[in-house]
LUMLUMSE-850668 format. One record per residue (C-alpha): x negated, z, y. Coordinates in steps of 0.05 Angstrom, whole numbers, padded with zeros to 5 digits, always signed. Example, Ala and Ser with C-alpha at 12.3 -4.5 7.8 and 13.67 -1.06 7.14 Angstrom:
2
-00246+00156-00090/-00273+00143-00021/
% end
This chain:
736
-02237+04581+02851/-02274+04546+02906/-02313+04505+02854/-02263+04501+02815/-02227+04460+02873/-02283+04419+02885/-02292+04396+02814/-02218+04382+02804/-02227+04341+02880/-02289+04297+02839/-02241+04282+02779/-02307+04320+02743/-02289+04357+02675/-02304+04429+02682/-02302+04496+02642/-02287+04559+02676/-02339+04621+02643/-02322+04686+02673/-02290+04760+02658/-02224+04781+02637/-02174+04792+02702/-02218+04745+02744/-02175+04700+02768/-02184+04640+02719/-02112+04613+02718/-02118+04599+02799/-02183+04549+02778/-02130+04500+02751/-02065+04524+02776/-02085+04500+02840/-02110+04429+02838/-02056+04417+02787/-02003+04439+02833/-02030+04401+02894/-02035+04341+02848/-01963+04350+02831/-01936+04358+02903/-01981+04300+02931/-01971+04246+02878/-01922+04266+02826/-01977+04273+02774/-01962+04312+02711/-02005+04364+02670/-02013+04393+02594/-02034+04456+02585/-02051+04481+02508/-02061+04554+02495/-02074+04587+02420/-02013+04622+02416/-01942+04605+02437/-01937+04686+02473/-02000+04661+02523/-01964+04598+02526/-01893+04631+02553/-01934+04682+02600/-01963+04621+02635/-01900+04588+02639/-01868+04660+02671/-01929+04656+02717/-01925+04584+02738/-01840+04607+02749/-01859+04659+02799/-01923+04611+02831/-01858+04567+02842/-01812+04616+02870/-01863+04642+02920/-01885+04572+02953/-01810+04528+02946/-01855+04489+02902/-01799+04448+02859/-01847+04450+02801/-01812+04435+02740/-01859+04481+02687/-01830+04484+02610/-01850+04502+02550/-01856+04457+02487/-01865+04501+02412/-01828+04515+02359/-01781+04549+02388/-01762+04495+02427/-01690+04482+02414/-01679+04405+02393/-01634+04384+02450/-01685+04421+02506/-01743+04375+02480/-01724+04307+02513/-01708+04349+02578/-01786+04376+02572/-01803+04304+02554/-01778+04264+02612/-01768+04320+02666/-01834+04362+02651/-01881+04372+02709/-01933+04421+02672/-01910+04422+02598/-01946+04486+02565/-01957+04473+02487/-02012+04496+02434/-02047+04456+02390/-02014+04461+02321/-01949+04430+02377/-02000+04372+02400/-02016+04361+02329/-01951+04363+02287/-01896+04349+02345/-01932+04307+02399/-01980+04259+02383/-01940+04223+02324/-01884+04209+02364/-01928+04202+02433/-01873+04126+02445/-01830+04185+02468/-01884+04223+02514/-01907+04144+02545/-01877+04167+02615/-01909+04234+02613/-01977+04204+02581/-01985+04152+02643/-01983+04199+02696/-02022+04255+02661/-02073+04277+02706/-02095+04345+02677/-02106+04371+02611/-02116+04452+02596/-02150+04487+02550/-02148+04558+02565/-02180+04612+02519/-02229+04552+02486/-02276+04609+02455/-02218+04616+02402/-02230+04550+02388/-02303+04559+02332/-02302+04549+02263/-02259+04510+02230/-02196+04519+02281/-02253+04491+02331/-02273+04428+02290/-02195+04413+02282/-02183+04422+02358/-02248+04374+02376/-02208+04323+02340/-02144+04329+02355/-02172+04317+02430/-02205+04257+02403/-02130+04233+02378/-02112+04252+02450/-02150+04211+02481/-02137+04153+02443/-02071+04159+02457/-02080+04169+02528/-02128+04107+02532/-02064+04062+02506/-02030+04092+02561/-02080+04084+02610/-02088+04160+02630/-02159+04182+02643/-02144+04270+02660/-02190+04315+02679/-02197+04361+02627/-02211+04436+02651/-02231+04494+02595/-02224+04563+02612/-02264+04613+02566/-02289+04683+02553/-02363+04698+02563/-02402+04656+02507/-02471+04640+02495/-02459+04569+02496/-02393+04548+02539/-02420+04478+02561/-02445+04454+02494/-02379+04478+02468/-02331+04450+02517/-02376+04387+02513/-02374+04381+02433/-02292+04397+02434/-02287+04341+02496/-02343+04287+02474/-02359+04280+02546/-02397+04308+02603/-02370+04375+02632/-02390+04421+02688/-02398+04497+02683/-02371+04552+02736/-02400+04623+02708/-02396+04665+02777/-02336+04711+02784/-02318+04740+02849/-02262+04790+02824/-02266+04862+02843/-02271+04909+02778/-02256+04977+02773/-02299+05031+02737/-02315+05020+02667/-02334+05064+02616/-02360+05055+02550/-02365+05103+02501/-02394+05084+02423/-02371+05132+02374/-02413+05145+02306/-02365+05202+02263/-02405+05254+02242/-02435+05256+02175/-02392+05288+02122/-02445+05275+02067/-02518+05284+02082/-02541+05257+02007/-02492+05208+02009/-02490+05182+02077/-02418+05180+02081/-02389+05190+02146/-02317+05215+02164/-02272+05156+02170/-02268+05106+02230/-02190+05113+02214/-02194+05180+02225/-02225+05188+02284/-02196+05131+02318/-02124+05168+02311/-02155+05227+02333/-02188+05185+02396/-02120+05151+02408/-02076+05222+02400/-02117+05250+02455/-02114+05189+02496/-02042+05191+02490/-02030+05270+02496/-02080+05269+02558/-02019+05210+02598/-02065+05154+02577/-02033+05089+02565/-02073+05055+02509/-02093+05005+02465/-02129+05018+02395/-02150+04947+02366/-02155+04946+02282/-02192+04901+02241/-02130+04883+02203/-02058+04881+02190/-02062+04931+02139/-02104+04976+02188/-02049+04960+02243/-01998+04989+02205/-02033+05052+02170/-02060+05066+02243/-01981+05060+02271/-01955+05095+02214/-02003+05158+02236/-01993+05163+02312/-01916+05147+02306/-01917+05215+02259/-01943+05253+02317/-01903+05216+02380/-01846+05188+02353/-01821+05240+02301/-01748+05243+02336/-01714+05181+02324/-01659+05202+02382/-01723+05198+02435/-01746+05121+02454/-01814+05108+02420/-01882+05113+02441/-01917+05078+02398/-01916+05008+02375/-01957+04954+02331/-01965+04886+02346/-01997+04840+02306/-01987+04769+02272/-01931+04757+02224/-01875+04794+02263/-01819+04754+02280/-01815+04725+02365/-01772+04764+02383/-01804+04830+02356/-01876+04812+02391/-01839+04788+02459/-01804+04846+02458/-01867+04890+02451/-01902+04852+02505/-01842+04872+02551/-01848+04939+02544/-01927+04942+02550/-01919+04900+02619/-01871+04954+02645/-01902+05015+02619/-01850+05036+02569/-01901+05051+02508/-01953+05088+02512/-01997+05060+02457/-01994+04994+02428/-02033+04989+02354/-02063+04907+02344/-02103+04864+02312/-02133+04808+02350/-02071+04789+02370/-02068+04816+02434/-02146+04805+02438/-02126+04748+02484/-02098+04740+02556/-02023+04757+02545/-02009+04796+02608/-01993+04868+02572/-01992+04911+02643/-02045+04958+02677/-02078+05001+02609/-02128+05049+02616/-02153+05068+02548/-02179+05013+02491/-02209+05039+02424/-02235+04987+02379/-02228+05017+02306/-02301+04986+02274/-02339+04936+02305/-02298+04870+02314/-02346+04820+02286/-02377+04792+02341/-02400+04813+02417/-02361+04773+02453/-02296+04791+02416/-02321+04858+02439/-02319+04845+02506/-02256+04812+02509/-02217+04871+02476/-02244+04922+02518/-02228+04884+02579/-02161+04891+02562/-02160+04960+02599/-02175+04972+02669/-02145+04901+02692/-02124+04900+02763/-02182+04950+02793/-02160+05013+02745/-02214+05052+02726/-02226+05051+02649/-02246+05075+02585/-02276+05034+02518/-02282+05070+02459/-02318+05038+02403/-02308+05074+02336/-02371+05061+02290/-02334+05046+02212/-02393+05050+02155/-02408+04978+02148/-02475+04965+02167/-02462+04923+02231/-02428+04979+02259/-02476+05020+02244/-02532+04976+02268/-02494+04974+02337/-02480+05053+02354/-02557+05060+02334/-02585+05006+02373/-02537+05012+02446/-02591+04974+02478/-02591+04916+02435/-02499+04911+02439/-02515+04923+02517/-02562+04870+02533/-02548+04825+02470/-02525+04751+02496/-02455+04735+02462/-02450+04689+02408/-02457+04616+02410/-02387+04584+02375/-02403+04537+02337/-02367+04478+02311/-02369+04416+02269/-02324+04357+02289/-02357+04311+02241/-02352+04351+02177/-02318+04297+02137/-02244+04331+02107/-02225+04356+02176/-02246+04284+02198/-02223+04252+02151/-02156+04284+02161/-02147+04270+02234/-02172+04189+02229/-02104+04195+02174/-02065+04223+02238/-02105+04170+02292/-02085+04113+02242/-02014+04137+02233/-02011+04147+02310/-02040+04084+02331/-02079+04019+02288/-02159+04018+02290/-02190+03960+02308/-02258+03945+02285/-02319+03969+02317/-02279+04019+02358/-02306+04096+02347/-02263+04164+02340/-02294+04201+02405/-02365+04203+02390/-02364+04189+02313/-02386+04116+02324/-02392+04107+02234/-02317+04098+02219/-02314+04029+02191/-02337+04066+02119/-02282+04115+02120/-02226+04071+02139/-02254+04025+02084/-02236+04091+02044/-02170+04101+02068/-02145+04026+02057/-02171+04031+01983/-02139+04097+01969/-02080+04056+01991/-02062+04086+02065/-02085+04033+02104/-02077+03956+02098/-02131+03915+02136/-02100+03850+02172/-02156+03814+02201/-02203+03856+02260/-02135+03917+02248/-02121+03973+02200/-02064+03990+02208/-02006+04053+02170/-01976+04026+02116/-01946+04090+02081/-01879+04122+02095/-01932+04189+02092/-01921+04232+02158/-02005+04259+02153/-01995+04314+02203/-01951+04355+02162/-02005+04355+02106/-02056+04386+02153/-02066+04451+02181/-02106+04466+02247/-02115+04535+02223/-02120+04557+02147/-02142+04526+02079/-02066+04509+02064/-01999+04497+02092/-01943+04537+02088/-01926+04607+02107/-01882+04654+02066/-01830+04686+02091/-01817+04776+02075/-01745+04776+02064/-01713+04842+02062/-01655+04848+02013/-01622+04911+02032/-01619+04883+02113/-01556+04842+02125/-01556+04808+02058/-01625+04780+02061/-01654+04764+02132/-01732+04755+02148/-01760+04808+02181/-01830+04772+02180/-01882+04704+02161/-01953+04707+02130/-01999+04656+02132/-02011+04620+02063/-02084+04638+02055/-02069+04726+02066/-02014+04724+02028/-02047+04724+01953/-02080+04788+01981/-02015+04816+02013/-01947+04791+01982/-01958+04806+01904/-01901+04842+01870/-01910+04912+01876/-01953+04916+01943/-01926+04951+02001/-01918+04899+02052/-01912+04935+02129/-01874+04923+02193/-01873+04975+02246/-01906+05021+02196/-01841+05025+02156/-01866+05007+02083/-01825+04952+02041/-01842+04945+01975/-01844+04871+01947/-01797+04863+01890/-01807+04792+01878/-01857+04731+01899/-01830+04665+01892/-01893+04626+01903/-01874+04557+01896/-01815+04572+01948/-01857+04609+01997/-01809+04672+01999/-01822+04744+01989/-01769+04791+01975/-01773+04863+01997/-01732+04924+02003/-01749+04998+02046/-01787+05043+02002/-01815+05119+02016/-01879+05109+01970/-01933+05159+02004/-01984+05104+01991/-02010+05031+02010/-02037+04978+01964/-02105+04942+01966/-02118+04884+01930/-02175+04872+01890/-02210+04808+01890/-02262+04778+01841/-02294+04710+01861/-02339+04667+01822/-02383+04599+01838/-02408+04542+01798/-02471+04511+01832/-02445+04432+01838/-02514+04400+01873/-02575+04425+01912/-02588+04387+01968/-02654+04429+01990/-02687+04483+01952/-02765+04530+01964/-02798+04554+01913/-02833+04619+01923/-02885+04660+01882/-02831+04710+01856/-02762+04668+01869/-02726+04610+01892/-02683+04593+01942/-02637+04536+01948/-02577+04508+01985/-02522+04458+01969/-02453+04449+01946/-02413+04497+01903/-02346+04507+01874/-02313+04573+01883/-02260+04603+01851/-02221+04674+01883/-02182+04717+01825/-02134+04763+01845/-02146+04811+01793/-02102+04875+01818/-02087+04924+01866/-02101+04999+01884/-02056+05051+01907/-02081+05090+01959/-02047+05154+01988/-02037+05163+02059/-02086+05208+02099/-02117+05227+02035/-02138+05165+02015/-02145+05176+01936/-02134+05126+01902/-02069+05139+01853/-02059+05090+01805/-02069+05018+01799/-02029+04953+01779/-02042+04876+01757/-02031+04821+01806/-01999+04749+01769/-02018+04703+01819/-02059+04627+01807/-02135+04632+01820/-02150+04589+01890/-02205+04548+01892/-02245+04504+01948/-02309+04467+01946/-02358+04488+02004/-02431+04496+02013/-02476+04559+02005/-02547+04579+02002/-02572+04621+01937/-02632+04668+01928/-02659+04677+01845/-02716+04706+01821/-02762+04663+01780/-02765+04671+01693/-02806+04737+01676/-02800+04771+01744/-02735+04806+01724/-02758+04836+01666/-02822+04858+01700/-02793+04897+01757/-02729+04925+01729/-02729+04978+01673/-02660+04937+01646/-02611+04897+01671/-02560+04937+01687/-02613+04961+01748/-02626+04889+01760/-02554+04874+01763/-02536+04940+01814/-02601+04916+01850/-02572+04850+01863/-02505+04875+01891/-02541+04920+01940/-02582+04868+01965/-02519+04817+01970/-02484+04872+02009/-02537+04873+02061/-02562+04804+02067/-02483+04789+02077/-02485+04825+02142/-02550+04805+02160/-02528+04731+02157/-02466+04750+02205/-02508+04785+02252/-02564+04719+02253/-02515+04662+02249/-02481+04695+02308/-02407+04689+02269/-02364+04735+02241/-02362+04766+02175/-02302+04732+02151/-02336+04665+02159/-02385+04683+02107/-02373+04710+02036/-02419+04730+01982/-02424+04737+01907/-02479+04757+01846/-02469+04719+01784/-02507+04669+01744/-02499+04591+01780/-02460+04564+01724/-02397+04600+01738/-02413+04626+01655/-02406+04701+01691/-02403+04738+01766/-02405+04811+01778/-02365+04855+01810/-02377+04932+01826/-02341+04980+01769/-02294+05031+01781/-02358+05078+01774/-02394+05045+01812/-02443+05004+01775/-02447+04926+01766/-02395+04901+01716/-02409+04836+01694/-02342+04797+01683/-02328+04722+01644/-02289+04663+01666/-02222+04703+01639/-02245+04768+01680/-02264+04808+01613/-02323+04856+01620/-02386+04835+01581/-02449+04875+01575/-02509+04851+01613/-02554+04867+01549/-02506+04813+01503/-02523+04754+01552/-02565+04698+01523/-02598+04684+01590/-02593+04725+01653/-02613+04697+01708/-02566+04738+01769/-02567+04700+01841/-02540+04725+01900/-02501+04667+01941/-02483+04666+02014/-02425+04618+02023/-02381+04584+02084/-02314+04612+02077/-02277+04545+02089/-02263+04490+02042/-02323+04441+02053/-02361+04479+02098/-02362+04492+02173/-02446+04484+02181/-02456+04565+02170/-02505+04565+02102/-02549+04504+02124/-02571+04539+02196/-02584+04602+02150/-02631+04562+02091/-02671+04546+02152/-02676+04617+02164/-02681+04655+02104/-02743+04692+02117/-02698+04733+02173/-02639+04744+02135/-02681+04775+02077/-02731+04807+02125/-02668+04834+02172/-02635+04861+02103/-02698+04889+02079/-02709+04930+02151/-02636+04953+02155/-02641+04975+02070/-02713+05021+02081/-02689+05047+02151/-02620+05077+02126/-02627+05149+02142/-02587+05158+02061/-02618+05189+02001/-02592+05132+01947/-02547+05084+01983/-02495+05084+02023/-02437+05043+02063/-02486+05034+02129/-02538+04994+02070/-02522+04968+02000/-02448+04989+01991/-02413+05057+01960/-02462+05100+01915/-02418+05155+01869/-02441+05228+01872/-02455+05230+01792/-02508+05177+01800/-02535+05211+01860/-02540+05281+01820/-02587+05236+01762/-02628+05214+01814/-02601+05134+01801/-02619+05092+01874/-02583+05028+01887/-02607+05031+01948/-02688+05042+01912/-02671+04979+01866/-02641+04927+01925/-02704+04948+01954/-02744+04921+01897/-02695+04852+01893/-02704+04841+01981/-02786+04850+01964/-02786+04800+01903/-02743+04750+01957/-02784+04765+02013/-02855+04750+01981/-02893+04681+01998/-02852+04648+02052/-02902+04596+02071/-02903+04544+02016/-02870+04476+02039/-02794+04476+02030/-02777+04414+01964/-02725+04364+01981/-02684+04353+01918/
% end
C-alpha cells in the first residue's frame, strides 16, 4: 500500500500483483480519495461484473461513513435507472462501471461525461487477469477508445490494475494500457493456515481405468464439510454441474421446505436480484454451502468460509489459486479440496503435486491487433470521435489502410486530412466485449405469474442449453423447455419432475481455407492456417440422476453456427496409413485418441484453458469429420450428419486439427505450430504412461468393456498415430 502511495504520488501507472484478502482495494482507494478531498478530482473504476462493481461501491459507502469523507461514490450498469444516470454523470465522485457499460453506454455519448472526463484523474481496473483471450483483446481497445476520448478532453489519469497472481502481470497490464506501467508483487497481509488436499477417487475399474465420479465424491466431500459445521464453497466446471451438484446436497439439507435452506447455487444467468440475494446471505452466514461456477471465482465479498472444493481441475493454475483463496479470508484457518475428474489434466495434476505446487501461473495472453476485434472498435473510435490522418489507435500506428476500408464499405466519408461517421449505425450495439454474438435469451416460465423470466443465457451456450425438450435449471428445480423462439431470443419453460438432465451432443466439422506455414516430415505433415468451422447440434441425451444412465435420446432443430478462425493440423503422408493400420476403422479410432490427448496437451503448453481450444478428426475439405459412436468407435459422418463407412471413401486422408475457439483467432494455434514437437511428444508421454489396459478418460477418451473383452486398444492405436507424428522433427519448416 506504501508503494502503491508512492506510485499514485509520481502520477506513474501501476499494477497491483498479490493474494486474495491482501488488501488490494486500499492501493487505489487511498490516493484516489486524497485526490478527491485535495482537488476535487474524479475517478472510474471498471470491474468484470456489475456484483464486484456494487460491493466496491458498499465498501467505498462505509470508507465514507467512517472518515466524514463527503465522497459521492455511484454506480453506473444496467441497472441503472434512466433518471439516476445524469445524477451519476454530473454529481459522481468515483463512478464504478464495467466494461460492456464503458463500451455500449459511455463512450458514444462521452459530450455528456465532458465534465467528468476533464477532471478524471484515476482510472481502475481491478481483477485485470479476467481480462485474456478475446474479452482481453476487446478491453485493450476499448482503453485505447478511452484514451482518445480523454485526450479531447485533456485528461491524462493514472491508470492502476489490480490482478491475481499471473505469470506475466506487467506485459499484460502494459499490452491492455499501451504504455509503461510499474509492478507491486509483495503482500504484507497476514494469512491464516491453509490446507490443501488433492483428491484422485479411487479406481472403480482396474481394466478400464475408470474412476468413481468427481461428482460423486465432491457431494460426498461437501456433505461432510457441511455435516462436520463447515461453511463451504464447492466450485463446478459448469452450469449444468452447478445445478446437478445443488440438486444433490439440497436432497440431503434442505429436504423440509418449512426449515430455511442451506444450500444454494450461484452462477451466471440468474436474475440480480436472485445472485444479490445469495451474496447476502453468504456475507452473514445464513447458508451453509453455496454451489458456483466461476462466478464467484472473483472478489465479491461472500463472508469468512472455511471449506472450498473445486469439482475437476479448473483449467488453469491461477484460476486455481484464486478459487481456493476464497476460504480462509480474514486469518481463518482453511481447507482446499481439489477433486481429480478423469480428464487427463486432472489427472496429470493429482499425479504430479510437485509440478501444480511449484508450477508458475499462466501467462494471459492477448491480441489487441487481431483485425475483427480491431476493426470493430476503430467503427466505435470513428463513431465516437473523427480520425485525422496520421494519427494511430494506441499503439497500432497502420490505420490509414483500414479506415480506407471503412470509407469504401460506406461508413466513413473522407473530407480532406478527416474521416469522419457518416451512418445513422450506432457500432457498439453490434459488438460484444464478451461472446461470438449478441443477444442473450431470456427462460420464461409459463406457469409463474403468466409468463415472467426467471433467467438470461448468453447467445453462444444457449444452442447447447435452450433446445426444446432440454431441462433448463435454476436452483436445481428442473424446467423443461417447451418452446425456442430463436429469432426472438425467448425460451419458454414450465416446472417438470423428469428424474433426468439433458446433454447436448455436438458434431463440428472444418474446411481448410489457406495454409499460411506448413513442415513436412518423413511420415506426416503439419500445417497451420485459416479454416472454416461449422458446430451441428445434432441431439441430446437423457441422463438419470445419480445413476447416470443414459435413458433415451432426442433431436435438436437448431441452425448450424459457423466462424472462421485459425488452427494447426497434423496428417500422415499417402501410404503410411495403410502401412501401419490393419484398416481404417483402427486408423480412424487411432486418430480420435490421439486428438483427445494432444487437445489437452495444447492447454497445458499454451498455458490457456481448455475452452479456448477445440479439436476435430476429419478429412480438410469439410467432405467428412468424425465423431465417436454410441459404441464407442469412430463414426465417420457427411456434410448432412449421415454415417458413411470409412471403407466406401474414395480417399481417406483423416487429420487431426487443433483450433482457436474464437471467430478469427485469438493467437492460440500459431504459438503451438511453433511448438509441435511438445504437444505431440507431451501427448505421446501422457498416452504410454497411463496406468489403463486399453484406454481410458485420464488418455485417449472412453473405451467400452466389449472392446476391452476382444482385446481392441485405442489407446495401442493413438500410440501408433502420436509415433508416425512424432518422427523426423528436424527438417526446415516450408513457408507456403
Amino acid at each position: 500500500q506504501a508503494e502503491a502511495w508512492q506510485l499514485a504520488q509520481a502520477r506513474r501507472h501501476f499494477v497491483v500483483v498479490t493474494p486474495t484478502a491482501s488488501g488490494k482495494t486500499l492501493c487505489y482507494n487511498l490516493p484516489v480519495l486524497q485526490t478527491i478531498a485535495a482537488e476535487g478530482g474524479k475517478a472510474l473504476y471498471l470491474f468484470p461484473t456489475k456484483a464486484l462493481a456494487q460491493d466496491q461501491v458498499a465498501e467505498l459507502l462505509e470508507l465514507n461513513r467512517a472518515g466524514e469523507l463527503g465522497v459521492r461514490a455511484y454506480t453506473f450498469d444496467g441497472d441503472t435507472p434512466g433518471d439516476a444516470r445524469k445524477a451519476v454523470r454530473t454529481r459522481g465522485d468515483i463512478v464504478v462501471s464495467n466494461p460492456d457499460m464503458l463500451h455500449q453506454a459511455i463512450l458514444p455519448h462521452h459530450t455528456k461525461w465532458a465534465q467528468f472526463f476533464e477532471n478524471l484523474r484515476y482510472v481502475v481496473l481491478d481483477e485485470m487477469h479476467t481480462y485474456r483471450g478475446v474479452f482481453g483483446s476487446h478491453v485493450a481497445n476499448l482503453i485505447r477508445r478511452l484514451r482518445r476520448v480523454l485526450a479531447f478532453y485533456g485528461a491524462d489519469p493514472v491508470f492502476v490494475f489490480c490482478s491475481a497472481t499471473i505469470a506475466n502481470p506487467v506485459e499484460l497490464a502494459t499490452r491492455l494500457l499501451g504504455d509503461e506501467v510499474c509492478a507491486i508483487t509483495r503482500s504484507g497481509a497476514p494469512q491464516g493456515e491453509r490446507r490443501l488436499l488433492l483428491w484422485n477417487p479411487p479406481v472403480v475399474n482396474p481394466d478400464l481405468g475408470i474412476r468413481a465420479s468427481a461428482r460423486s465424491q465432491t457431494n460426498r466431500i461437501a456433505r461432510l464439510a457441511v455435516r462436520s459445521g463447515f461453511k463451504s464453497i464447492v466450485f463446478a466446471r459448469s452450469r449444468l454441474m452447478v445445478e446437478v451438484l445443488t440438486k444433490y446436497l439440497k436432497d440431503v439439507f434442505d429436504a423440509d421446505p418449512r426449515r430455511p435452506p442451506r444450500v444454494a447455487a450461484y452462477r451466471g444467468g440468474y436474475l440480480p436480484t436472485q445472485r444479490r440475494e445469495t451474496e447476502r446471505q453468504l456475507r452473514h452466514g445464513s447458508v451453509d454451502c453455496v454451489v458456483s461456477t466461476s462466478a464467484l471465482e472473483l472478489g465479491v465479498d461472500i463472508g469468512a468460509l472455511d471449506v472450498c472444493v473445486l469439482n475437476g481441475y479448473p483449467g488453469s493454475i491461477a484460476a486455481t489459486w484464486q478459487r481456493l483463496g476464497r476460504a480462509g479470508r480474514r486469518n481463518r484457518a482453511s481447507l482446499g479440496v481439489l477433486v481429480a475428474g478423469s480428464e487427463p489434466l486432472d489427472q496429470y495434476i493429482v499425479r504430479n503435486p510437485d509440478f501444480f505446487l511449484g508450477a508458475s501461473p499462466e501467462h494471459a495472453r492477448i491480441d489487441p491487433d487481431q483485425l475483427l476485434v480491431l476493426l470493430d472498435h476503430l467503427r466505435c473510435a470513428a463513431f465516437e470521435l473523427p480520425f485525422v490522418a496520421g494519427a494511430s489507435f494506441g499503439s497500432y500506428t497502420n490505420v490509414h489502410e483500414l479506415l480506407e476500408y471503412l470509407a469504401a464499405e460506406g461508413l466513413l466519408h473522407r473530407e480532406g486530412d478527416t474521416w469522419h461517421w457518416m451512418t445513422d449505425a450506432y457500432p457498439a450495439n453490434a459488438v460484444s466485449l464478451r461472446s461470438v454474438a449478441e443477444g442473450n435469451f431470456v427462460v420464461i416460465d409459463q406457469d409463474r405469474d403468466g409468463r415472467q423470466v426467471i433467467a438470461e443465457v448468453d447467445f453462444s451456450s444457449a444452442p447447447e442449453t435452450l433446445y426444446e425438450g432440454a431441462i433448463y435449471m435454476v436452483q436445481a428445480s428442473p424446467y423443461q423447455v417447451e418452446r425456442l423462439d430463436w429469432e426472438g431470443r425467448k425460451a419458454f419453460v414450465r416446472p417438470t419432475r423428469a428424474d433426468y438432465y439433458t446433454d447436448a451432443v455436438v458434431y463440428t466439422r472444418l474446411k481448410i481455407l489457406e495454409c499460411f506455414a506448413e513442415r513436412a516430415l518423413p511420415s506426416a505433415r503439419v500445417a497451420h492456417g485459416e479454416v472454416h468451422l461449422v458446430k451441428r447440434f445434432a441431439g441430446y441425451k437423457k441422463i438419470r440422476y445419480y445413476t447416470h444412465e443414459n435413458i433415451g435420446y432426442g433431436n435438436i432443430h437448431l441452425p448450424d453456427q459457423e466462424m472462421h478462425t485459425s488452427a494447426l493440423w497434423w496428417e500422415l503422408r499417402p501410404g503410411e496409413l495403410e502401412q501401419a493400420f490393419a484398416s481404417r476403422q483402427q486408423a480412424l479410432d487411432g486418430f480420435l485418441g490421439a486428438a483427445y490427448a494432444m487437445h489437452h496437451i495444447a492447454a497445458l503448453q499454451s498455458m490457456s484453458e481448455l475452452s479456448d481450444i477445440g479439436r476435430a478428426v476429419g478429412d480438410g475439405d469439410g467432405r467428412w469429420f468424425a465423431t465417436q459412436a454410441a459404441n464407442g468407435r469412430g463414426q465417420l459422418r457427411d456434410l448432412s450428419g449421415d454415417e458413411l463407412a470409412p471403407d466406401h471413401q474414395g480417399v481417406f486422408r483423416p487429420a487431426v486439427f487443433l483450433y482457436d475457439a474464437y471467430p478469427g483467432g485469438i493467437g492460440l494455434s500459431e504459438p503451438l505450430y511453433r511448438r509441435q514437437a511438445d504437444v505431440v511428444r507431451g501427448a505421446l508421454d501422457m498416452v504410454r504412461d497411463c496406468d489403463c489396459r486399453f484406454g481410458c478418460p485420464a488418455c485417449v477418451g472412453p473405451v467400452l468393456a466389449s472392446d476391452e473383452e476382444r482385446g481392441y486398444s485405442p489407446r495401442a492405436l493413438a500410440v501408433v498415430v502420436l509415433e508416425h507424428l512424432l518422427l523426423g522433427l528436424s527438417p526446415p519448416m516450408v513457408e507456403v
